[in-house]
C-alpha positions as CSV (number, residue, x, y, z in Angstrom):
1,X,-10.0,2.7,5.4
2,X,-8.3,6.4,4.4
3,X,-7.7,7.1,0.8
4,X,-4.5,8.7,-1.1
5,X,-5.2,11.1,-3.8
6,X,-2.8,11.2,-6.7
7,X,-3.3,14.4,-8.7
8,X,-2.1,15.0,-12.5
9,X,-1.5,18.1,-13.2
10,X,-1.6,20.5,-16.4
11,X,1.2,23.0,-15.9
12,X,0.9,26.6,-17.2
13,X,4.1,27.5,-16.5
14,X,6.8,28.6,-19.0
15,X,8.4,24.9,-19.9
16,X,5.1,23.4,-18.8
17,X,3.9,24.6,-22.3
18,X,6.7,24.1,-24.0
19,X,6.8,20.2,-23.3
20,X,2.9,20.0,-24.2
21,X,4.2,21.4,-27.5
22,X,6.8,18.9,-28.0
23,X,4.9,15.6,-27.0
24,X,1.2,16.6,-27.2
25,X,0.4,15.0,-23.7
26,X,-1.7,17.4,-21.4
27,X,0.1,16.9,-18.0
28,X,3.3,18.1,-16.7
29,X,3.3,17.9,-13.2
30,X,2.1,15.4,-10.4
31,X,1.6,15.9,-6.6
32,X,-0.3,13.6,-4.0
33,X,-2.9,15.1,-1.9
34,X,-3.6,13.6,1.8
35,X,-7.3,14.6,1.9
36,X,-10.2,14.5,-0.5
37,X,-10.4,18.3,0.1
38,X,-7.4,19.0,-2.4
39,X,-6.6,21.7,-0.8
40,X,-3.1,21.1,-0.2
41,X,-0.6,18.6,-2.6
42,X,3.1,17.1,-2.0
43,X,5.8,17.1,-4.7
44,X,9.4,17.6,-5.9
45,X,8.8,20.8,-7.9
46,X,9.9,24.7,-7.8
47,X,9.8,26.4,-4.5
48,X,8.8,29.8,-6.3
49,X,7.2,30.2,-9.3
50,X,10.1,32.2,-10.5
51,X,12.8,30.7,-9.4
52,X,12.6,27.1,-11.3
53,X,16.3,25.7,-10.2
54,X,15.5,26.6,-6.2
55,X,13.6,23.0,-6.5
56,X,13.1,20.3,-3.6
57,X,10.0,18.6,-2.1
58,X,7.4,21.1,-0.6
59,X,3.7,21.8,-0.1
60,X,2.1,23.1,-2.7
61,X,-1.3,24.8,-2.8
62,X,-4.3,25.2,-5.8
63,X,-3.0,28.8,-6.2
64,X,0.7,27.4,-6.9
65,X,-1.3,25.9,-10.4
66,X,-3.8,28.2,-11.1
67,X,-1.6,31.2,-10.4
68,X,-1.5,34.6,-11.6
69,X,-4.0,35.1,-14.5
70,X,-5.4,31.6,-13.8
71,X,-8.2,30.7,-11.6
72,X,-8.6,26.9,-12.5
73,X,-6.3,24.4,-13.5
74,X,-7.0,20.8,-15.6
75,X,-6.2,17.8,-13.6
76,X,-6.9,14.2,-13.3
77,X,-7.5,12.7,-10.1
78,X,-6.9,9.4,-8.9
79,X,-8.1,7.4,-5.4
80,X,-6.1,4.9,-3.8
81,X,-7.8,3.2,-0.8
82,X,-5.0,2.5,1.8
83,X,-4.6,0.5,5.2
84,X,-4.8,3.3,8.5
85,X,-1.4,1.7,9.1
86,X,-0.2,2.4,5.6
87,X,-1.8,5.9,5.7
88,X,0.3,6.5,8.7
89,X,3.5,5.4,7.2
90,X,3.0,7.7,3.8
91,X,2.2,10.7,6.1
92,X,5.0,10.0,8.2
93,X,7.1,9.9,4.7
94,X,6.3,13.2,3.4
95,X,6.9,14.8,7.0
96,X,10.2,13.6,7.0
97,X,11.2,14.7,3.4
98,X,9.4,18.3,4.4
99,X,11.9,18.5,7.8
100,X,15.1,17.2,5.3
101,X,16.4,20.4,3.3
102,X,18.9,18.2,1.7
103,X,16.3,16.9,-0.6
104,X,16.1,18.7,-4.0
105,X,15.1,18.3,-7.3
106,X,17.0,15.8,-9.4
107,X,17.3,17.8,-12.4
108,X,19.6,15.4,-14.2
109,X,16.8,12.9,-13.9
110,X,14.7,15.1,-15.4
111,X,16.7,16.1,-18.2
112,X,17.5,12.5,-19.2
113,X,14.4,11.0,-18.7
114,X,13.2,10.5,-22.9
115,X,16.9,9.3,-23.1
116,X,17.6,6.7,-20.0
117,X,14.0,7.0,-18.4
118,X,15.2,7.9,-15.1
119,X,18.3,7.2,-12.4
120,X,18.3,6.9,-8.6
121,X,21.0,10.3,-7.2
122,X,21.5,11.0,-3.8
123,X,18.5,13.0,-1.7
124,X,17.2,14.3,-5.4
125,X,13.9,13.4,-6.8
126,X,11.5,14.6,-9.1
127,X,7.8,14.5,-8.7
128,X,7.4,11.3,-10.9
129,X,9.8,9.2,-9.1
130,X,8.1,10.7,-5.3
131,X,5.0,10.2,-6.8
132,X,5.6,6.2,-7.6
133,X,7.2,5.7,-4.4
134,X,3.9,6.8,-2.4
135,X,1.8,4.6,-5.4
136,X,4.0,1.6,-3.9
137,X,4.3,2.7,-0.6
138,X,0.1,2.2,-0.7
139,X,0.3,-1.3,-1.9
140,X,0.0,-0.7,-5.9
141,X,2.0,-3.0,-7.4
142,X,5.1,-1.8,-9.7
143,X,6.1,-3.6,-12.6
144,X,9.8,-1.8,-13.0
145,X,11.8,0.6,-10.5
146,X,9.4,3.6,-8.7
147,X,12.2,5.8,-10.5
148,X,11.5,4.7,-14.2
149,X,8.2,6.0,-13.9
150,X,7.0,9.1,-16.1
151,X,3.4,10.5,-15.8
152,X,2.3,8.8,-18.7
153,X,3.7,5.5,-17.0
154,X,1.4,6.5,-13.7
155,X,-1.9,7.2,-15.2
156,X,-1.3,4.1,-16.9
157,X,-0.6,2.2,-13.7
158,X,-4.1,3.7,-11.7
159,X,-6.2,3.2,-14.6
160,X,-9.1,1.7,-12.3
161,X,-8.1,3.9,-9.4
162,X,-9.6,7.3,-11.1
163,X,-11.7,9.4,-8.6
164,X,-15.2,9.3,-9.7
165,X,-15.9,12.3,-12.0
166,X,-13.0,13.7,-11.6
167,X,-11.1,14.7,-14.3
168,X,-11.6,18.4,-15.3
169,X,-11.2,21.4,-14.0
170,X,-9.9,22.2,-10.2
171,X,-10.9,25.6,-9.1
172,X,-8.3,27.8,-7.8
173,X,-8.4,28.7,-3.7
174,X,-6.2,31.7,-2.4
175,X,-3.3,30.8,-0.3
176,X,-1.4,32.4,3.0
177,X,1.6,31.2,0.6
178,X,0.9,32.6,-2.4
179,X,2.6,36.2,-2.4
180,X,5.8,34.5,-1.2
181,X,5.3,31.9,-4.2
182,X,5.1,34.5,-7.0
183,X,7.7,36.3,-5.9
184,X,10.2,38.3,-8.8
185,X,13.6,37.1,-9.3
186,X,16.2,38.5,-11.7
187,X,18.5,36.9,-14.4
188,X,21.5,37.2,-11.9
189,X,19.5,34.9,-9.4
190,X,18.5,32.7,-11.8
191,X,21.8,31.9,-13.3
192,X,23.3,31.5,-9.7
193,X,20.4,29.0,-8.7
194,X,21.0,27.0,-11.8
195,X,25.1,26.9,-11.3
196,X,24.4,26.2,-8.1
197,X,21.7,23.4,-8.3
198,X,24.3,21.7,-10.9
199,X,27.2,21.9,-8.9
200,X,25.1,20.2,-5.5
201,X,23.7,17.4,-8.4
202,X,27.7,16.7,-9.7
203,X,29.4,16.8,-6.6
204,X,26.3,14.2,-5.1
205,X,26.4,11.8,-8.8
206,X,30.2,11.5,-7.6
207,X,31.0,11.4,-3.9
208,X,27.9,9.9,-3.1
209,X,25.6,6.9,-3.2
210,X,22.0,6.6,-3.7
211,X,21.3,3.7,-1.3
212,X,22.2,6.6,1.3
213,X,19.3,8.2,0.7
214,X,17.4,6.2,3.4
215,X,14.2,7.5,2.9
216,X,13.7,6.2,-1.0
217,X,15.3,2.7,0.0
């Protein structure tokens, strides 16, 4: 028997604290970790720290949370007991989406989610809707589409799955990654990472359709 490790994540980024203004709830972020070490998570999220619309699904490190100023970050962690064979198949998963560079971060989703509470788009995910796919991948039963699912919605769902003592602080460790992460951009860069980010969503909400995306079917 192996374990998955989902990992909720308070965000101390820019809009991170912004949206725990807004609806009071501590965690912005969510990632699954492979190994009880936590050393190294999995998620639909920013590629840089300072390049939020350059988004897919990447590794991520403790020093991508606690960066900068920061040497811990608040999480909550949850353990999901899982077949070898199932194991297997969710690591297989992620090592297919991290080969795939045509899977980026569905940013209309994200946008829209208090409104509609989530839709399926073409090889773009957030890390909610990644995140509940793994949870079912593992045998958790859903009750309503892995892409309706918010945070709130997943610690909800695991309640009875939480990692013994484990809610708290997480302890930042330094990364062969990190200088790369925190890397400057400019406001030219930005706004050409947004337009294009929009234009890739729009032209894949038109010409193309999510059951394609064979990975999430």
């Amino acid at each position: 028997m192996k374990h998955i490790y989902i990992v909720l994540i308070e965000s101390y980024t820019g809009l991170g604290k912004l949206l725990k203004k807004f609806t009071g709830y501590r965690y912005e972020h969510i990632a699954v970790s492979l190994d009880k070490s936590l050393t190294e998570f999995y998620s639909f999220s920013r590629k840089q720290h300072h390049h939020p619309f350059a988004a897919g699904f990447m590794k991520e490190c403790r020093d991508y949370y606690a960066f900068e100023e920061y040497q811990k970050f608040y999480s909550k962690i949850f353990s999901i007991p899982v077949t070898e064979e199932k194991y297997d198949e969710i690591r297989s998963f992620i090592d297919r989406l991290l080969e795939d560079d045509e899977q980026i971060f569905n940013l209309f989703a994200m946008l829209t989610t208090p409104i509609i509470h989530g839709f399926r788009l073409y090889k773009a995910h957030n890390c909610m809707d990644f995140t509940a796919k793994v949870i079912e991948m593992s045998g958790v039963k859903l009750d309503k589409p892995y892409y309706k699912y918010d945070i709130p919605d997943i610690e909800k769902l695991l309640v009875g799955y939480q990692y013994p003592m484990k809610e708290g602080y997480v302890k930042r460790i330094d990364s062969d990654e990190y200088e790369k992460y925190v890397e400057k951009s400019n406001f030219v860069t930005g706004v050409f990472e947004f337009l294009h980010a929009v234009k890739t969503l729009t032209v894949r909400l038109i010409t193309k359709k999510p059951e394609e995306d064979k990975e999430f079917n």
